[in-house]
N, C-alpha and C positions, 0 to 999 in steps of 0.2 A: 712742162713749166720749168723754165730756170731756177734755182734756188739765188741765183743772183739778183733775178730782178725783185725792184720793189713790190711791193701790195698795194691794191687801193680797193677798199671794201667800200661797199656800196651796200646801204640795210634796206631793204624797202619794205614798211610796213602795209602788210593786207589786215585791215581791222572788219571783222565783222560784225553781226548781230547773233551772239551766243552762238549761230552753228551756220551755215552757208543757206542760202536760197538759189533754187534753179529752175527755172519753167524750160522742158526741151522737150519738143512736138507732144505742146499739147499739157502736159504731164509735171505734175509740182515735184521735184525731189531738191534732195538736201547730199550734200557731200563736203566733208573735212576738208578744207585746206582745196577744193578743184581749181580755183584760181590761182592759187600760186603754185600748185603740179603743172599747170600749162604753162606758168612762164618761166618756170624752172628747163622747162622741155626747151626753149630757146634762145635760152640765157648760157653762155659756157660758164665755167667754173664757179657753178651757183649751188647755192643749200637752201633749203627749209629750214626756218626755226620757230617749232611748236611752242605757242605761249602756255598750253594746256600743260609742260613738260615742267611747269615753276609752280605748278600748284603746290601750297603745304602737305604734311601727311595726315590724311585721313582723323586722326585723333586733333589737329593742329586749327580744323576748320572752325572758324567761332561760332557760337549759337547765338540767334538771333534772339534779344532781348525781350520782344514781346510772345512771336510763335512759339519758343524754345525746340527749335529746330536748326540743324547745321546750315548756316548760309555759306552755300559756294560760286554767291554769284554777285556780293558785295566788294568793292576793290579795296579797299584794305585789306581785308582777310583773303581773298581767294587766290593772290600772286602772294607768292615771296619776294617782294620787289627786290632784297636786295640781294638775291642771286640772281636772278632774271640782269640786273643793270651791269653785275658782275661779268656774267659772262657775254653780255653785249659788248661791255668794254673789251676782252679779251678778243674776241672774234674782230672786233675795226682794228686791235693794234695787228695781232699775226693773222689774221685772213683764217683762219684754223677753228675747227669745234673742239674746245678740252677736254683733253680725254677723261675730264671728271664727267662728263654728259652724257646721259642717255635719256635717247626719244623712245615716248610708247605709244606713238600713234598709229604704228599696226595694230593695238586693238581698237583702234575704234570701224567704226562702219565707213568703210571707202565704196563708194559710189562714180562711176565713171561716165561726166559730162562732156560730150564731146565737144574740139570748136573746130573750127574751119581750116583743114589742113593746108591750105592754101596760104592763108594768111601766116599761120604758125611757122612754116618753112619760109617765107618771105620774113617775119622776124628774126626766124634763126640767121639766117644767110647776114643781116646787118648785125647781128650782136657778134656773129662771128669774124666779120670784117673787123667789126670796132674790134674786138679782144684782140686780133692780130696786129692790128697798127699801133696797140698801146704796150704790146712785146715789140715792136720792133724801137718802140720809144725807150725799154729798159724797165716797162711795168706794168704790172701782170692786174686784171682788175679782176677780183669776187664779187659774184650778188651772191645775198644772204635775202631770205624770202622772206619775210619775221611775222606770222599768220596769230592772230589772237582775239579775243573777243573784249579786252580790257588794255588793246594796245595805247590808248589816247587816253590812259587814266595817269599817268608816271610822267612828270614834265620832262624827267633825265632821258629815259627811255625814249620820249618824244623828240626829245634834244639830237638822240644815237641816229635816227635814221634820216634816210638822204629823200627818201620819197614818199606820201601819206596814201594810202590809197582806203576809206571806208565804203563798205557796201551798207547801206541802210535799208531796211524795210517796215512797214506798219507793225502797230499793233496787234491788229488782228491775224495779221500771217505769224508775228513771234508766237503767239500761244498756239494756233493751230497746230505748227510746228512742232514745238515742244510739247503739245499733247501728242503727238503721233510717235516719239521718239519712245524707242525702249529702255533706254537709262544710259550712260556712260563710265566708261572704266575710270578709278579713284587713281590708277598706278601713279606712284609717282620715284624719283631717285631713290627716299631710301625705303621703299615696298614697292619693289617690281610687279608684285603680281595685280594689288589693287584689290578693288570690288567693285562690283556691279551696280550704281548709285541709280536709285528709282526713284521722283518725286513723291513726295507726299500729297494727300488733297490740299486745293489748291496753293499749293506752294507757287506756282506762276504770277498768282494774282497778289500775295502776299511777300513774296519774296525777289522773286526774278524781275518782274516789269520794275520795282522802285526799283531796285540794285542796279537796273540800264539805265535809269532817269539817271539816279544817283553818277553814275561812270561820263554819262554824254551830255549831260547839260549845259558845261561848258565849250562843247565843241560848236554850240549852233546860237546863232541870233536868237536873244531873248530868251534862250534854252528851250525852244520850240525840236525837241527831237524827233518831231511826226516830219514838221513839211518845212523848217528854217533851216536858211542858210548856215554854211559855216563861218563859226566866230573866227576871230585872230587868234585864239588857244593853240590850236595845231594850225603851223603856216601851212600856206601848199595844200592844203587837204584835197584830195581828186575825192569828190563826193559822187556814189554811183545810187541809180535805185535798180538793183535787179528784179524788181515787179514791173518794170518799162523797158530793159532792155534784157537783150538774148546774150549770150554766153560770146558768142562772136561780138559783138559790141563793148561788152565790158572789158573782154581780154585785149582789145585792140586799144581801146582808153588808158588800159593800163600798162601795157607797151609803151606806145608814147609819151607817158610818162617818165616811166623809167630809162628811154632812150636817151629825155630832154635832159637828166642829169645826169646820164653817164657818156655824154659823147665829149669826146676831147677838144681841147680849144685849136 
């Protein structure tokens, strides 16, 4: 990479529903960030940016007014929005992660959902054509991957990226889900090591599902967050349901998208 040529960063947010959903042969699993690991794998000079990495510190989380339990899954309280916008800004001016930053998403549980190697090497091949003809143009282009569960709650933050990509799923797959999970790590900047965070009885039904009303209701017609459209809140929104499509379907959706705002005029 020339140190001469320009930058042109490219954010593209992967918004989810609190943690991924994946049906493959047969089989319900969940994995961190596996959509944006595959398109990382055929995107050159691309990153990952855990939203999980702006949580406050453990003592910082607010307690919920009526349960009197820590909510970490309301958007006011559970980002620091204004590091998260901070370091978004920094990342589109120098193409670069600051070195104030550190990810802890090697603790959480990575689960590996395969997609169709055919396809992915047929993406690679054009994202690598494109990256070459826009050095040959005198600049250099970064995707940034920006993977969160509260990415469409920050109008700024919504403002920063180039491409919207939400997975949505039911009701009843969110808490299935989250009953099954064994808790998640608390780490964050300034407590590396974290804890081990395990819900309380029903904390799902009391805390989690409003907090996702709360977060998406503006993103959908009539705030129908089960089965409405998406509103004008976030433009562009690539809306996917991974309980009707396969991992090969979604990662190719999500391709094309990305493609359609990064190819040169």
């Amino acid at each position: 990479m020339s140190s001469a040529a320009r930058k042109r960063v490219i954010l593209v947010g992967v918004g989810r529903d609190l943690y991924e959903f994946w049906k493959n042969r047969g089989a319900t699993c969940s994995g961190k960030t596996t959509l944006a690991k595959h398109l990382r794998r055929c995107l050159p000079n691309s990153i990952i940016i855990h939203q999980d990495d702006f949580a406050p510190p453990q003592e910082l989380i607010p307690i919920h007014p009526v349960y009197g339990v820590q909510d970490w899954d309301d958007p006011p309280g559970a980002i620091d929005w204004p590091r998260m916008r901070k370091f978004l800004r920094e990342v589109k001016q120098t193409g670069m992660v600051p070195d104030w930053h550190k990810s802890h998403d090697h603790l959480n549980e990575q689960k590996d959902i395969p997609v169709d190697e055919v396809a992915s090497s047929r993406w690679k091949d054009k994202f690598d054509l494109l990256s070459k003809k826009s050095e040959e143009r005198g600049e250099t282009i970064i995707w940034g991957l920006v993977d969160g569960f509260l990415l469409y709650w920050d109008e700024e933050v919504i403002n920063l990226l180039d491409a919207r990509i939400f997975l949505r799923v039911s009701y009843d797959v969110l808490k299935q889900r989250r009953q099954e999970r064994h808790g998640y790590h608390t780490a964050v900047q300034s407590d590396p090591e974290g804890a081990l965070w395990r819900d309380p009885p029903n904390y799902f039904e009391q805390i989690v599902y409003p907090a996702y009303i709360h977060a998406h209701t503006r993103m959908f017609v009539d705030g129908d967050t089960e089965e409405g459209d998406p509103s004008d809140f976030v433009k562009g929104l690539l809306l996917i349901d991974p309980e009707k499509l396969g991992m090969d379907e979604i990662f190719e959706k999500s391709a094309e998208l990305i493609w359609e705002v990064s190819k040169l005029e």
